[in-house]
N, C-alpha and C positions, 0 to 999 in steps of 0.2 A: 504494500500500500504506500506509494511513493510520491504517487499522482495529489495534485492540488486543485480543486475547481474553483473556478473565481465568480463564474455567474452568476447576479443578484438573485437576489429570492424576491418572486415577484410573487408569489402564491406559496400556503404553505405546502411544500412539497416531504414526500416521508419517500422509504425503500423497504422493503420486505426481504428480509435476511434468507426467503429461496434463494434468494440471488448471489449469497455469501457464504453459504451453508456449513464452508471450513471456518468460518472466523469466530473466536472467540466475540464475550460480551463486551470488552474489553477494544480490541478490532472492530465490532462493529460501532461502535458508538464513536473512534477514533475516525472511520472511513465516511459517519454522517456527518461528523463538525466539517470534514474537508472539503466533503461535497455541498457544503453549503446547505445543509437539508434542516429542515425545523424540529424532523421526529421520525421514528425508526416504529417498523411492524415487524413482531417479534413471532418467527416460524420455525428456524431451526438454527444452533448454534454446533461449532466443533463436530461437526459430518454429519449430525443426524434432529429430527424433528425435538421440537421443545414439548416433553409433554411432564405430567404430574410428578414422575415416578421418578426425571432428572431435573426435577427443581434444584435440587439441593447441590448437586454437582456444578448446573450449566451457570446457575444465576448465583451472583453474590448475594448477600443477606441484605433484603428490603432496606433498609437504613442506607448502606452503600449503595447500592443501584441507586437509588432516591441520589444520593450525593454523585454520584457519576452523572447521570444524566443532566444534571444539576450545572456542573463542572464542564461538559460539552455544550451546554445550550440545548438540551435536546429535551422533548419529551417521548414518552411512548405511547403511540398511538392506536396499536390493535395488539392483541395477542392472538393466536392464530390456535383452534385446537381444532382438531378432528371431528367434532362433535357433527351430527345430522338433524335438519328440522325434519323429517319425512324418511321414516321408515328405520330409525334407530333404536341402540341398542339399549338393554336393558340398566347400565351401568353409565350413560352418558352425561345424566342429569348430576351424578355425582362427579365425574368426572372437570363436569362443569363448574362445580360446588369448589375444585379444588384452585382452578385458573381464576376465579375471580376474589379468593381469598388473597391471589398475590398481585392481582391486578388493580385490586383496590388499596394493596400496599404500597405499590408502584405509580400509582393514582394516572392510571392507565385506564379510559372510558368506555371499549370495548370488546368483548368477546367475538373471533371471528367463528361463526358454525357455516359448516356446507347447506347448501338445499336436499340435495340428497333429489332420490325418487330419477324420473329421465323425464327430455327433451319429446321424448314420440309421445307421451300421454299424462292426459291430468291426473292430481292423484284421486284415488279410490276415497267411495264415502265413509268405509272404516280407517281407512290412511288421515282422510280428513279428522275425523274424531279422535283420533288417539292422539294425531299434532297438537291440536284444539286444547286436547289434554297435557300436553306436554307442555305446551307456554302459560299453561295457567298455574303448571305446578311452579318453573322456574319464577313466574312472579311473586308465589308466594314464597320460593326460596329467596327471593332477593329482598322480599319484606319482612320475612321474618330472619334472615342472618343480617341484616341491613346494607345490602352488596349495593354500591352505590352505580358501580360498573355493570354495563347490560349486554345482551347480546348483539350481534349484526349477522346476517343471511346472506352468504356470496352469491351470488348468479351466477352458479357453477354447471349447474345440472339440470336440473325440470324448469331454471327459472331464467335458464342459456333461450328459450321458447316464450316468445311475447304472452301469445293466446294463453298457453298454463300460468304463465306468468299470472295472467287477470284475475284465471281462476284461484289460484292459492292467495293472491292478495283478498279477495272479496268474499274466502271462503273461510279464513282464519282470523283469531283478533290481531289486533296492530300489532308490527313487528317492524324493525329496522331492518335496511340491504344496507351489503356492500355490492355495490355493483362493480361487475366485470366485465369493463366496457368490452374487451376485443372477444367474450366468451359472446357476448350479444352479438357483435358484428358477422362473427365470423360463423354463428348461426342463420344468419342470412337476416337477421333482423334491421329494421329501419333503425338507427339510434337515436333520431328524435322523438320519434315514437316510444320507444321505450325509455325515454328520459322522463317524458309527460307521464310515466304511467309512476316512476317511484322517483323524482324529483324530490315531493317532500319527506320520502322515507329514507333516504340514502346519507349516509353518515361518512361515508368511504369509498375510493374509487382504485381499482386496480387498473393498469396499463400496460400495454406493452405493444408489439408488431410480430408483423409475420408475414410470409409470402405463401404463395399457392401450391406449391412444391411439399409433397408428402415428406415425413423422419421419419424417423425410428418409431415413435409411441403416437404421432397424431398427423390427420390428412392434411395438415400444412408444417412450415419451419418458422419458429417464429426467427427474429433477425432484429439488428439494431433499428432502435425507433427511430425515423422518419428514411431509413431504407426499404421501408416494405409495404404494402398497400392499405394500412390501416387510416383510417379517416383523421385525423390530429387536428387539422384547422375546424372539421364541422364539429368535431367532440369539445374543442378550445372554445366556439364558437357558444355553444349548449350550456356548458358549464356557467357561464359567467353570472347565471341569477340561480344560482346554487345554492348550501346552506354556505355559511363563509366560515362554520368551524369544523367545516369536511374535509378529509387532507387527500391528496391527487398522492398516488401510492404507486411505486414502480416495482412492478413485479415482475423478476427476470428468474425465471422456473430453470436455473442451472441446476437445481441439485435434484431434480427429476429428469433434466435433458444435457446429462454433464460434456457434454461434444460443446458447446455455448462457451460463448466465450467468459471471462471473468468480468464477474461485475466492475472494476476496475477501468475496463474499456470499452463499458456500453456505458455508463453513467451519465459521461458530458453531453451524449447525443440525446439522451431524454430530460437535459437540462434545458438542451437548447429546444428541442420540440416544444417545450413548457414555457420558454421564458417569455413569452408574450401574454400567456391566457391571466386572467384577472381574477 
């Protein structure tokens, strides 16, 4: 990590440590002050995913971290867990019980969960009730542990699909997305269209590019931002009556597609896609 970026912060901008995945806490919070970034999403440190069971190893103790972050300028912006809205496991809700016990140490405001469920169809009337069930328990976990930190929904999977999309918003109580703009796009979906649909729910925003060209694990390659066909000016464009305490998050999926180059050398280029939008 040798590299310097100078670019103003014109929005607040954050990175998601997919894209780091060897670097310590330490590393990464060294590689956000450089990049000029406001705040870091926290997904996997030192080669592998951050979950409950390597707390204690990956993360210094809540008091330091708090002082680190502190000491870089940075806050923490999402923590990233496995968890599923639609079709999860038995043991997730606790799971969840554990991420926001140190997420509200870290005074860190959101839990990332997947959508879960698929893109080809809406979910089922027992899928719907049992989710229904499941956000009404974490509400009362968060009321009765006093978790100040809440969850957010990527638009990973069922929610990659406008149409399910409308259905599982108008079928469930209120819930926050993070949206995942190029999961949307590159479902063929219109992106204004689906901005007007969770504009006021959407707390967080992933990014990235890609071209038309099959990998290894998916029917494109994603590639450095504004090398590849992804829409940047119409999404730049979208954003700007946005909430203004949503952070634009760069999610470069190296440690799922380790052929990618290091985050070190895609950085600048999704600085500079960024530095205009408002």
């Amino acid at each position: 990590m040798t590299a310097e970026f100078t670019i103003p912060i014109t929005l607040p901008r954050c990175y998601s440590t997919l894209g780091s995945s060897l670097f310590t806490w330490d590393e990464v919070l060294k590689f956000a002050q450089l990049s000029n970034l406001s705040s870091v999403e926290i997904r996997c440190l030192e080669g592998g995913v951050v979950e409950p069971a390597k707390f204690d190893s990956l993360l210094p103790s809540p008091q330091q971290a708090k002082a680190d972050l502190e000491a870089h300028g940075l806050t923490l912006a999402m923590m990233g867990t496995s968890v599923k809205l639609l079709d999860r496991t038995p043991d997730e809700l606790d799971s969840l019980k554990h991420f926001a016990r140190v997420a509200d140490a870290l005074e860190c405001p959101w839990l990332r969960i997947f959508d879960g469920g698929s893109a080809q169809e809406s979910p089922s009337e027992d899928t719907f009730k049992q989710t229904s069930d499941f956000l009404g328990q974490w509400s009362h976990v968060r009321a009765t542990e006093g978790f100040r930190c809440d969850i957010a929904v990527e638009t990973h999977d069922a929610m990659a699909n406008l149409a399910i999309s409308r259905n599982i918003i108008k079928g469930l109580p209120q819930f926050n997305v993070l949206w995942d703009t190029h999961h949307t796009w590159r479902s063929g979906e219109d992106l204004a269209e689906y901005y007007t649909l969770v504009r006021d729910r959407t707390v967080h925003y992933h990014v990235k590019d890609s071209i038309g060209r099959p990998s290894k694990r998916k029917p494109f390659t994603y590639v450095e931002p504004g090398t590849g066909e992804f829409l940047w000016a119409e999404l730049g464009r979208l954003l700007t009556d946005r909430n203004p305490e949503s952070r634009i998050s760069f999610e470069w999926e190296q440690h799922w597609n380790p052929e990618l180059a290091n985050i070190e050398e895609v950085m600048p280029a999704f600085l500079r896609m960024t530095e205009t939008w408002k």
